[in-house]
Residue frames as qw, qx, qy, qz and C-alpha x, y, z in Angstrom:
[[0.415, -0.860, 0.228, -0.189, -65.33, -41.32, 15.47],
 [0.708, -0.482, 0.432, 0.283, -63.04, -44.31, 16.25],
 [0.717, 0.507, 0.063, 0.474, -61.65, -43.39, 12.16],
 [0.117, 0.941, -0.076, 0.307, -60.71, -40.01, 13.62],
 [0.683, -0.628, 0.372, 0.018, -58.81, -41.43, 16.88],
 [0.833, 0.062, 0.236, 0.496, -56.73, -43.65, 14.40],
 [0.481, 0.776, 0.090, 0.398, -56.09, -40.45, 12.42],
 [0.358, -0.914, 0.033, -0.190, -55.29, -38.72, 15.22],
 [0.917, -0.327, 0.226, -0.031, -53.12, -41.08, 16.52],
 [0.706, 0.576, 0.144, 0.387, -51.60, -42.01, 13.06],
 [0.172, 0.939, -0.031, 0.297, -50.92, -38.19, 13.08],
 [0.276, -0.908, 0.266, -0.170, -49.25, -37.84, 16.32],
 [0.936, 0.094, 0.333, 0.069, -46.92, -40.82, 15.36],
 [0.773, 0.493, 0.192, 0.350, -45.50, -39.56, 12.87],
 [0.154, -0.951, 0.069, -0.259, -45.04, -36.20, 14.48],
 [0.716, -0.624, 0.311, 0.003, -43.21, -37.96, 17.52],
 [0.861, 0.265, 0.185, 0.393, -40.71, -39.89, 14.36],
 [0.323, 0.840, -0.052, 0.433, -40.39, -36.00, 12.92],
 [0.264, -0.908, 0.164, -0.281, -39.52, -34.51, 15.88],
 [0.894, -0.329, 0.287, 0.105, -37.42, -37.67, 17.05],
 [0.771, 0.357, 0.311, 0.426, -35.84, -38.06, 13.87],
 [0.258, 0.824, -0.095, 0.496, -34.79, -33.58, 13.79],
 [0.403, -0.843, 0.312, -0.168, -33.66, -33.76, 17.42],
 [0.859, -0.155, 0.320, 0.369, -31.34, -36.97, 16.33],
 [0.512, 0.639, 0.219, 0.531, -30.19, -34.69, 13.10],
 [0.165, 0.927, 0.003, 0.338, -29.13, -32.25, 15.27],
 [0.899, -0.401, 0.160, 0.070, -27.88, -34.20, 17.71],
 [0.896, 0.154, 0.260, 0.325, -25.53, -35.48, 15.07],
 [0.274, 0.835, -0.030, 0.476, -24.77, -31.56, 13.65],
 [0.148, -0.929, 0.198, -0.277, -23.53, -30.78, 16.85],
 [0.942, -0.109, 0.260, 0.182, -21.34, -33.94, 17.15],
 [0.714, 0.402, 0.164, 0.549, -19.82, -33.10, 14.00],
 [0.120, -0.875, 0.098, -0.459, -19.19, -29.20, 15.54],
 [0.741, -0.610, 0.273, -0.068, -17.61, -30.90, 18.35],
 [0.829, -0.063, 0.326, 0.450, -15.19, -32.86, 16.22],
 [0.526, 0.673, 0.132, 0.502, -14.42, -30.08, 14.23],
 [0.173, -0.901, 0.303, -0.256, -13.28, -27.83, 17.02],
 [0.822, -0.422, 0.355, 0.143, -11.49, -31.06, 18.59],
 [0.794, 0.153, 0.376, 0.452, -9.59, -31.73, 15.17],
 [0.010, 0.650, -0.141, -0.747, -9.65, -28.03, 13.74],
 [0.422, 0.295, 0.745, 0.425, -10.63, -30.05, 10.42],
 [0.236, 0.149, -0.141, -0.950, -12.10, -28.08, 7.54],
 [0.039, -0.215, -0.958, -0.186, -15.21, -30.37, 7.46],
 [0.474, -0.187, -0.074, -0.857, -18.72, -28.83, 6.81],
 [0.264, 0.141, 0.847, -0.439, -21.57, -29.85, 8.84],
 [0.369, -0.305, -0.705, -0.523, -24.34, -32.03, 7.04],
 [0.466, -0.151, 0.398, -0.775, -27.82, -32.58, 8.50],
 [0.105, 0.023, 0.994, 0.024, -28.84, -35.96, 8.33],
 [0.143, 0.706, 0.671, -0.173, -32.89, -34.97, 8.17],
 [0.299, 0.363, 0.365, 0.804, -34.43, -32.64, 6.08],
 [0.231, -0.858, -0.249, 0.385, -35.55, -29.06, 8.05],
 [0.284, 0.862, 0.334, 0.255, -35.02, -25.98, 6.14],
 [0.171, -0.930, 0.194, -0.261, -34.50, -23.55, 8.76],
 [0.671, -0.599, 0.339, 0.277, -32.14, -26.00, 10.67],
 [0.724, 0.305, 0.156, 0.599, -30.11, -26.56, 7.08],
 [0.205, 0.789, 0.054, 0.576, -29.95, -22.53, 6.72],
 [0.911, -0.382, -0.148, 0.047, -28.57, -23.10, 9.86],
 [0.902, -0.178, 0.257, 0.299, -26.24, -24.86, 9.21],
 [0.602, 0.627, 0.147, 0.471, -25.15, -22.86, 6.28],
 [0.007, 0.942, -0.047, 0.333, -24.63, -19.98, 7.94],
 [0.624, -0.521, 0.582, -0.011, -22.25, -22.21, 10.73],
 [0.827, 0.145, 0.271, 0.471, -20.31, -23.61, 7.79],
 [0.289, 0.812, -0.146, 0.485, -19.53, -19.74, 6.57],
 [0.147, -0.946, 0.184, -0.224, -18.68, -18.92, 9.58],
 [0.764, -0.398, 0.437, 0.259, -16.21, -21.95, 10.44],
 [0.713, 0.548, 0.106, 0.423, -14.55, -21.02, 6.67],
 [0.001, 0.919, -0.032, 0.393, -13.91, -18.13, 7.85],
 [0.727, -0.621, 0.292, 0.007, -12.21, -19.30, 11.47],
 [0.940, -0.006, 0.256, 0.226, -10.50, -21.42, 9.08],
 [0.448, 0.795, 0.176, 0.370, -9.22, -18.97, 7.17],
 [0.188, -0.917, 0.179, -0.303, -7.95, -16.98, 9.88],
 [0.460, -0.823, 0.332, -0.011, -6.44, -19.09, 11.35],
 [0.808, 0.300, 0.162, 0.481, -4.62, -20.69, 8.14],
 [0.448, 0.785, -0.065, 0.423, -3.37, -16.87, 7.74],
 [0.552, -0.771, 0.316, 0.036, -2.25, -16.56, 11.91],
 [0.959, -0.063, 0.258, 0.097, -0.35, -19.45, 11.22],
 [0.714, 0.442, 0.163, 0.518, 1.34, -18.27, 8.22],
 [0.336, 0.764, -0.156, 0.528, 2.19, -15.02, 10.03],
 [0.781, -0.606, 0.141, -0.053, 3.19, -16.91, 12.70],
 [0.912, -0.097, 0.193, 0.348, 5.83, -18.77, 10.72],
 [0.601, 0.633, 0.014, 0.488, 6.75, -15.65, 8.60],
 [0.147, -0.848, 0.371, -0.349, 7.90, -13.74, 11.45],
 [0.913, -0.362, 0.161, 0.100, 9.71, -16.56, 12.87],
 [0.701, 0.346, 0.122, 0.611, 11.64, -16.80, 9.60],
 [0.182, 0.863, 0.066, 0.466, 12.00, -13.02, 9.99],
 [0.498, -0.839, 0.219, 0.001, 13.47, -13.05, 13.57],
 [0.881, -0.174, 0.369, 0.240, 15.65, -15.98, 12.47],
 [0.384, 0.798, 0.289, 0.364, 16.63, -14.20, 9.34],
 [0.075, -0.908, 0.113, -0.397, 17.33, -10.80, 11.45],
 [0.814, -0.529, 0.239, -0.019, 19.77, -12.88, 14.05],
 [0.779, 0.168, 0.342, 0.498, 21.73, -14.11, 11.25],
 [0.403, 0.734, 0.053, 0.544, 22.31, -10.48, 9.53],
 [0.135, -0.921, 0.136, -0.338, 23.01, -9.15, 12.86],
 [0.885, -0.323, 0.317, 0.105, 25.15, -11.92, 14.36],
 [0.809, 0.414, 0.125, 0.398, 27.22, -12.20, 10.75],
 [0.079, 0.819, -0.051, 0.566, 28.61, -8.51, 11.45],
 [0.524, -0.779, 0.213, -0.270, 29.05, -8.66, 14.99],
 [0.963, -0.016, 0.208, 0.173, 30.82, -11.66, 14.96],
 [0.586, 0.532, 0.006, 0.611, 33.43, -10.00, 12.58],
 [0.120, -0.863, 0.151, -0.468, 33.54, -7.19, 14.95],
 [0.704, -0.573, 0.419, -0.016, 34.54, -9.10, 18.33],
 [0.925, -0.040, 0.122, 0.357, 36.85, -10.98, 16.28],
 [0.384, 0.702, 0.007, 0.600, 38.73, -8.06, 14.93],
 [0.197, -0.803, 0.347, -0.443, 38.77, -6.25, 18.29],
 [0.913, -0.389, 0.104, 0.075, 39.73, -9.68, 19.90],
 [0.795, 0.184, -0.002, 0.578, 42.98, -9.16, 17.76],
 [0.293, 0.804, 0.030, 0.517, 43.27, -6.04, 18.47],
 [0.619, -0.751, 0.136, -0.184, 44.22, -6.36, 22.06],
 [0.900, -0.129, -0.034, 0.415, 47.44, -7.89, 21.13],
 [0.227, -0.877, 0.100, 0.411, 49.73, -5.06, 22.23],
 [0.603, -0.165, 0.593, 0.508, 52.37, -7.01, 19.95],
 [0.544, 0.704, 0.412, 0.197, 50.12, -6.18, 16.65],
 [0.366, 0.333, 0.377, 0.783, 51.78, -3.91, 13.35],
 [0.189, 0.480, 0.207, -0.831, 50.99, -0.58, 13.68],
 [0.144, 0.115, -0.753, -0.632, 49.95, -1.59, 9.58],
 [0.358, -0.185, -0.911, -0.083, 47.90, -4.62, 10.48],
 [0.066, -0.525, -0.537, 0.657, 46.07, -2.42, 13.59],
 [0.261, 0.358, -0.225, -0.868, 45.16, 0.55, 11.00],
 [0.338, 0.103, -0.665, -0.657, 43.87, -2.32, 8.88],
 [0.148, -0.284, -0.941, 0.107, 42.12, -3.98, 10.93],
 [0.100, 0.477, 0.417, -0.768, 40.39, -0.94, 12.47],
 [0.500, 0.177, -0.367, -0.764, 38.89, -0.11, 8.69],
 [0.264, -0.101, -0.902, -0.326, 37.52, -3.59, 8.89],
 [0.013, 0.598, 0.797, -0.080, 35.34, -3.20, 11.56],
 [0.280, 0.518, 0.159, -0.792, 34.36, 0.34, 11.05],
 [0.341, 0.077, -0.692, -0.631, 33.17, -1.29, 7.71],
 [0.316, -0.256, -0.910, 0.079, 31.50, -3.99, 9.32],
 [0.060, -0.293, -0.483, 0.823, 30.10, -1.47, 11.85],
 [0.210, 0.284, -0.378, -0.855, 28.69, 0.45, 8.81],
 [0.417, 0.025, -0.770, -0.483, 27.16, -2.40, 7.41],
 [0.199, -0.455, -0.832, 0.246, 25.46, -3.60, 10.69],
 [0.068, 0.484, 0.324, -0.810, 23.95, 0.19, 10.82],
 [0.328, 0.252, -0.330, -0.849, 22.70, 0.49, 7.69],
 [0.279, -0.324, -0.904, 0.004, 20.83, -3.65, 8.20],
 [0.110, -0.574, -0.761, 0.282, 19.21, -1.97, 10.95],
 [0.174, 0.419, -0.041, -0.890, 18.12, 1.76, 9.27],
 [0.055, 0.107, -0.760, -0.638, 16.56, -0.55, 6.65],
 [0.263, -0.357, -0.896, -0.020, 14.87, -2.65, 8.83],
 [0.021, -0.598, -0.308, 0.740, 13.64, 0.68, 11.13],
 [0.003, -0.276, 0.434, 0.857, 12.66, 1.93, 7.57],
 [0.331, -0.207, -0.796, -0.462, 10.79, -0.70, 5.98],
 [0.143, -0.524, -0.771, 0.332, 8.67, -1.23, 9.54],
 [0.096, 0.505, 0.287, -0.809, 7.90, 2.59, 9.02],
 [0.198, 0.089, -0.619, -0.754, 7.06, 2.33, 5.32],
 [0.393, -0.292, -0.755, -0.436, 4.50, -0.28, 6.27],
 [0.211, -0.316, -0.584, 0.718, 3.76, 1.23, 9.07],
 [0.200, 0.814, 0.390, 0.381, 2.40, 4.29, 6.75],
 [0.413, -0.806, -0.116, 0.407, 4.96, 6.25, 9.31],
 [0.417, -0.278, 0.312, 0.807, 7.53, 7.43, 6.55],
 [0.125, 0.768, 0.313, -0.544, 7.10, 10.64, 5.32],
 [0.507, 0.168, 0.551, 0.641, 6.66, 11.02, 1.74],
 [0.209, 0.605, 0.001, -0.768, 6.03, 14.45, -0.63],
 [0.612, 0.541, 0.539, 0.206, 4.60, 14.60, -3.87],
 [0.217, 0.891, -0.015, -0.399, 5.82, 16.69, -6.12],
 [0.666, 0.731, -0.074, -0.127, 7.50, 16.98, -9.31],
 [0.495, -0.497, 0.595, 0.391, 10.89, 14.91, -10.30],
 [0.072, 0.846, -0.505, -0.153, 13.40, 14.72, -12.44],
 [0.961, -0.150, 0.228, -0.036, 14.22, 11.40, -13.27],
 [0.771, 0.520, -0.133, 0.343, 16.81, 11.54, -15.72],
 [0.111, 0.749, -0.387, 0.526, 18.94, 13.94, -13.41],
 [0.744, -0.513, 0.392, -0.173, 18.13, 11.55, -10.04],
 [0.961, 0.185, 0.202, 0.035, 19.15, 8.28, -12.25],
 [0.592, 0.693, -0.226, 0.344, 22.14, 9.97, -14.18],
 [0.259, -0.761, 0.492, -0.334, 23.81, 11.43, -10.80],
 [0.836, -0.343, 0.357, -0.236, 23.76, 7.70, -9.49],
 [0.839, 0.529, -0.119, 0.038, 24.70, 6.04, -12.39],
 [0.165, 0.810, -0.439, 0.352, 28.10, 8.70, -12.17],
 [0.349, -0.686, 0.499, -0.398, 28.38, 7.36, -8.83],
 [0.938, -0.038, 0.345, -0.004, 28.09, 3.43, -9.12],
 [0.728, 0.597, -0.251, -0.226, 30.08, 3.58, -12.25],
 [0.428, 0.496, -0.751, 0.084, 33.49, 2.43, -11.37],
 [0.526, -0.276, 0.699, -0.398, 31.82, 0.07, -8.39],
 [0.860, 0.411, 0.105, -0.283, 30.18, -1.71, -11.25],
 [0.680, 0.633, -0.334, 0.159, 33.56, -1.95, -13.63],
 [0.018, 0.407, -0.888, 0.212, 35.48, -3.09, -10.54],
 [0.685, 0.055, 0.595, -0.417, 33.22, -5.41, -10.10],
 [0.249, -0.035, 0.787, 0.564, 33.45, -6.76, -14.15],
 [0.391, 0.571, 0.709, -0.134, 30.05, -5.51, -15.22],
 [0.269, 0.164, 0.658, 0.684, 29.53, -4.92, -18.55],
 [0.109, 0.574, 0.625, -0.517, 27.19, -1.71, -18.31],
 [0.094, 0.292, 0.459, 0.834, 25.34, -0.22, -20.77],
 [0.114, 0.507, 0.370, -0.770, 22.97, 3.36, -19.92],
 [0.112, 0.313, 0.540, 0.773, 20.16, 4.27, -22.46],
 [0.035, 0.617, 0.460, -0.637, 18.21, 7.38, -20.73],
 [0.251, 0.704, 0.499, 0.439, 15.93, 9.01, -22.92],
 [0.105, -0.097, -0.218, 0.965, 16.91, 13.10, -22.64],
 [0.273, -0.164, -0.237, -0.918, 13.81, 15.68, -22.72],
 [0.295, -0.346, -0.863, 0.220, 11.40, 13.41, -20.11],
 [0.459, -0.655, -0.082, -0.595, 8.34, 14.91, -18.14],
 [0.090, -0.314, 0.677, -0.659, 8.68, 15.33, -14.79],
 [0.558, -0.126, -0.805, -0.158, 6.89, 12.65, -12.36],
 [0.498, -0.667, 0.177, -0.526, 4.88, 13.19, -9.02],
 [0.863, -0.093, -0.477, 0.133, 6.72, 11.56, -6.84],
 [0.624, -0.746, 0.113, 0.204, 8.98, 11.72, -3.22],
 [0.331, 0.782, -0.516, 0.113, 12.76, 13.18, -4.37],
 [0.346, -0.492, 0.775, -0.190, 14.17, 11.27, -1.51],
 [0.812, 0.019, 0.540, -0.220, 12.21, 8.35, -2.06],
 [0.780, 0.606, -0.140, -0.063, 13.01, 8.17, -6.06],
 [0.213, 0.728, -0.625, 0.184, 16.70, 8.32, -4.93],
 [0.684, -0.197, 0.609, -0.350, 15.81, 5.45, -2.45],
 [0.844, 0.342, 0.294, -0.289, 14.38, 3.31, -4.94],
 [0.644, 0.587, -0.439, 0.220, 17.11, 3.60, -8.38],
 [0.112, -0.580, 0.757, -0.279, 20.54, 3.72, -4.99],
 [0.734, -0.248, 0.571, -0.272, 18.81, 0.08, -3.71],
 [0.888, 0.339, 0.260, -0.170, 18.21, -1.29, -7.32],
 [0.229, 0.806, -0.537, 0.098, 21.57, -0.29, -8.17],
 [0.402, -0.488, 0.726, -0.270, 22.87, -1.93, -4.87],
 [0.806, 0.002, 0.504, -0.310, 20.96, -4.95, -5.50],
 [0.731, 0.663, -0.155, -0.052, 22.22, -5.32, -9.13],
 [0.162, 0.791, -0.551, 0.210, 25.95, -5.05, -7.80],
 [0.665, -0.288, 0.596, -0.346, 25.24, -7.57, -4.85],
 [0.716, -0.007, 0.694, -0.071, 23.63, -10.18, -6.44],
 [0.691, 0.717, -0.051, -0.081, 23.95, -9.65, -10.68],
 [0.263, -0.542, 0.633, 0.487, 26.96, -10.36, -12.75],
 [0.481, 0.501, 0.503, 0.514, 27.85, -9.97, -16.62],
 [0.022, -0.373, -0.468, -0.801, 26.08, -7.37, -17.89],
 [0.076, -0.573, -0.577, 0.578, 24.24, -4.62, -16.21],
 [0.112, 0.406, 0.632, 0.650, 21.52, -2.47, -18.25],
 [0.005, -0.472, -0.389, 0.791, 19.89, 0.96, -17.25],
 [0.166, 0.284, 0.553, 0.765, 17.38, 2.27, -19.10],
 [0.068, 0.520, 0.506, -0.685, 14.69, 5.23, -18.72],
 [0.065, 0.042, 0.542, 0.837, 12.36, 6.02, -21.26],
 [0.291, 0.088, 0.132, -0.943, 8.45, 7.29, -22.20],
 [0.139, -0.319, -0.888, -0.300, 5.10, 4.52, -22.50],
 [0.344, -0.650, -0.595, -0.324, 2.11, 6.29, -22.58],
 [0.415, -0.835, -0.113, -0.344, 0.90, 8.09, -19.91],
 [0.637, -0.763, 0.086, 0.068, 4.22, 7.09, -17.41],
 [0.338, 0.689, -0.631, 0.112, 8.27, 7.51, -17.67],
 [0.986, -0.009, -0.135, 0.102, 9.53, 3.71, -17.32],
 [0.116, -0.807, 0.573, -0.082, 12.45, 2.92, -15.43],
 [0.974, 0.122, -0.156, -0.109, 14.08, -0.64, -16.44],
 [0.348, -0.487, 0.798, -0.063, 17.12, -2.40, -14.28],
 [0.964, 0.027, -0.179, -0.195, 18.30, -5.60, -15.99],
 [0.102, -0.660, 0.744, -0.005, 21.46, -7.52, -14.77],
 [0.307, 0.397, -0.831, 0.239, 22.51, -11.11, -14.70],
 [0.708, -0.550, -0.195, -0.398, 19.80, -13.06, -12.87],
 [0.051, 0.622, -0.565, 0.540, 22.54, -14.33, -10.53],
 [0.150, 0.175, -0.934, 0.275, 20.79, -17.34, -9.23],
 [0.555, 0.138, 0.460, -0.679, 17.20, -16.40, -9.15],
 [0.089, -0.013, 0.940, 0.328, 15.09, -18.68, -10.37],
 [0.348, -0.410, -0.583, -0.608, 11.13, -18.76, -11.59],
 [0.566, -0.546, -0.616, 0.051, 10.01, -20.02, -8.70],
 [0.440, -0.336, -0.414, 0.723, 11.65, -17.34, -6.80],
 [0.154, 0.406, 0.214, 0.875, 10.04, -14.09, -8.39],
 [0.432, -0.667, -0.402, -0.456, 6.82, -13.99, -6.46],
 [0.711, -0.624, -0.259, 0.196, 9.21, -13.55, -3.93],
 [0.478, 0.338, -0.003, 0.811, 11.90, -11.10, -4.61],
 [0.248, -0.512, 0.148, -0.809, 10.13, -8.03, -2.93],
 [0.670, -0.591, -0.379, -0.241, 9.38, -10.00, 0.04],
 [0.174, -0.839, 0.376, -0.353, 11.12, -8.90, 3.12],
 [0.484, -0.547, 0.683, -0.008, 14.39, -11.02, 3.80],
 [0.902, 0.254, 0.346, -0.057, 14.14, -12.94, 0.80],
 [0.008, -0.759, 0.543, 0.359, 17.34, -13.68, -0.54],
 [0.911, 0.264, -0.224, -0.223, 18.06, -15.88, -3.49],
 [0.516, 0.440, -0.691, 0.250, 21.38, -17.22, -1.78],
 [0.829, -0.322, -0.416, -0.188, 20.42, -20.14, 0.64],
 [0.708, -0.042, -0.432, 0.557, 23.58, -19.76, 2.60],
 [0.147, -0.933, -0.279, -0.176, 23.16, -16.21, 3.53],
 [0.840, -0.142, -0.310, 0.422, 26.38, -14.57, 3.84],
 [0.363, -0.493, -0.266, 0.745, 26.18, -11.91, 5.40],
 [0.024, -0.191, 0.128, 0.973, 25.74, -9.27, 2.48],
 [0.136, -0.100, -0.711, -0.683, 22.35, -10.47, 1.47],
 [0.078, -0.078, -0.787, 0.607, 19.90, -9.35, 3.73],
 [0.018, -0.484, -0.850, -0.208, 16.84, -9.44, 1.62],
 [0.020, -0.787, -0.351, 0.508, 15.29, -5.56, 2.72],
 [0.182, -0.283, 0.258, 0.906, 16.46, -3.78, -0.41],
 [0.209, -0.218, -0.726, -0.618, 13.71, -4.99, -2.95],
 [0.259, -0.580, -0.722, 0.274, 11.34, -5.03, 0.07],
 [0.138, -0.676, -0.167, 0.704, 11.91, -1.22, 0.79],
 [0.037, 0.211, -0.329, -0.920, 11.72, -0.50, -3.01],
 [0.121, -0.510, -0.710, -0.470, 8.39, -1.89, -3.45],
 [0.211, -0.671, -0.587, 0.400, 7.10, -0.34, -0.39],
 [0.209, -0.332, 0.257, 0.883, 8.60, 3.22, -1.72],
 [0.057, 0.119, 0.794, 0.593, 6.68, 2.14, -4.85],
 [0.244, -0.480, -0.834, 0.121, 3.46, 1.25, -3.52],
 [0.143, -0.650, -0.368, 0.649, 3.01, 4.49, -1.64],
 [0.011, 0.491, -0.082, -0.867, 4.06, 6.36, -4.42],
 [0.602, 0.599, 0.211, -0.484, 1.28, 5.11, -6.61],
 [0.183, 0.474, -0.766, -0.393, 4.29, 3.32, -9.41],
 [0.852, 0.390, -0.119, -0.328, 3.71, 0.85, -10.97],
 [0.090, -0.713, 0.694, -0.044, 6.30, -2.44, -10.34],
 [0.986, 0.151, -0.052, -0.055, 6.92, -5.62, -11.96],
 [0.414, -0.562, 0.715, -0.041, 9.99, -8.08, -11.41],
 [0.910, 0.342, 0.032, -0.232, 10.82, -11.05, -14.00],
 [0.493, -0.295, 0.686, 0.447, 13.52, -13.42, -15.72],
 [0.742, 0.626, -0.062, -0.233, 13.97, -12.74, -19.38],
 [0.649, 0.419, -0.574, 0.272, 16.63, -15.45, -20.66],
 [0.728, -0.281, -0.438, 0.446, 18.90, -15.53, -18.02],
 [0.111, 0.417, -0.184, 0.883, 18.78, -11.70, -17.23],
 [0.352, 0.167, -0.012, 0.921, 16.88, -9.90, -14.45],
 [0.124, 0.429, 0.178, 0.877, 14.99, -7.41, -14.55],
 [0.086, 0.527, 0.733, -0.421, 12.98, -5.04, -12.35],
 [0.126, 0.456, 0.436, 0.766, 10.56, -2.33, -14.37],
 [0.033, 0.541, 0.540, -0.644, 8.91, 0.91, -12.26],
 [0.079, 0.533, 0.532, 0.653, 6.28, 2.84, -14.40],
 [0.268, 0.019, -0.156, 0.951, 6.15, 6.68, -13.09],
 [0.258, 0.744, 0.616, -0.011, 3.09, 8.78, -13.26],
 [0.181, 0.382, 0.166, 0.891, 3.41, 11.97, -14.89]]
């Protein structure tokens, strides 16, 4: 009898350690939970005693603070990217306006050239132009990713969208000194795709070639497998490696000063275009060229 009372005893001893020793261990878990919401740290909670169910626990309250963490590593980052983006949109619309009030500030001198008035008035209706067509881009691209802009499928023409343009850039290109060379394959299948939008897509990559390329501008449209390939190469014009994974991002321009014509929504609004229409769209530097490449579906 008085072995059993030690056992007993013994027993409830040890118990009173366990239980002592899982309510300090959790004690300590919810310490560390406390400092992790105080510090936002990414630090997983340990358990200091061994308990099963409290570790599986724990596990499940380390997924779910990855997660938090996660989220709120990505707020963050689209906290700062729309900063840049307001800051960004201030500067393209400020660069324009600016020209405007200064132009009509001269224009109030009664004294002014009837010459020098005529010319001045094409500057800002240029300028004007150019601050309307910043903000149809930007009222564009928000509907592209919006899914609000209305696209059709149906059968195009590429060689006839791409040739017409071509016609129409040509002598902006050759005042401009670029060395252009066109190699469009004739007899193409038609591609499902948005007319308007295809005409989008080649008029920006054009634009964008003219902007920011120089040398040697290359057009080329031809048949791989199952899709008709459309290849823009110019003159890389100052991009660099590090900058590709960023070319189609909205307002990303490879000129640090930003001056006014480089307002980073053209390549943005041709991937979106893309995207929707199911293409296929890579961006690269071969040598010192260039290039962007859309693959069509048939």
């Amino acid at each position: 009898m008085r072995i059993l009372c030690v056992t007993l005893a013994l027993a409830c001893v040890i118990l009173l350690i366990w239980v002592w020793s899982q309510r300090r261990a959790l004690h300590r878990a919810a310490q560390q939970l406390r400092e992790v919401e105080r510090t936002d740290s990414a630090a997983r909670l340990r358990l200091a005693a061994p308990n099963r169910a409290a570790e599986e626990l724990l596990d499940a309250v380390n997924v779910l603070l990855e997660l938090r963490q996660a989220d709120r590593a990505s707020f963050r980052e689209r906290e700062r990217s729309l900063r840049r983006q307001i800051a960004n949109v201030s500067h393209d619309l400020r660069t324009p306006l600016t020209s405007i009030l200064g132009y009509l500030q001269l224009l109030e001198d009664e004294a002014l050239p009837a010459a020098e008035r005529r010319e001045y008035l094409t500057v800002v209706a240029s300028r004007a132009k150019a601050l309307q067509s910043l903000i149809t881009s930007f009222y564009d691209l928000s509907r592209l990713e919006s899914g609000e802009y209305p696209l059709r499928r149906e059968k195009v023409d590429l060689y006839t969208s791409l040739s017409g343009l071509l016609a129409a850039f040509y002598n902006d290109f050759t005042d401009a000194g670029f060395d252009v060379t066109v190699d469009l394959a004739q007899g193409l299948p038609s591609v499902t795709a948005d007319p308007s939008g295809v005409l989008r897509v080649f008029t920006n990559l054009l634009r964008n070639a003219l902007d920011h390329g120089q040398g040697q501008m290359e057009v080329r449209l031809f048949r791989e497998g199952d899709a008709v390939v459309s290849l823009f190469r110019n003159g890389s014009g100052g991009i660099t490696q590090e900058d590709i994974p960023h070319v189609f991002d909205r307002f990303f321009t490879a000129d640090k000063m930003r001056t006014g014509r480089n307002t980073g929504l053209g390549l943005a609004i041709v991937k979106a275009l893309a995207d929707q229409m199911g293409c296929g769209l890579e961006a690269g530097l071969d040598g010192a060229f260039f290039f962007v490449c859309i693959r069509w579906k048939l």
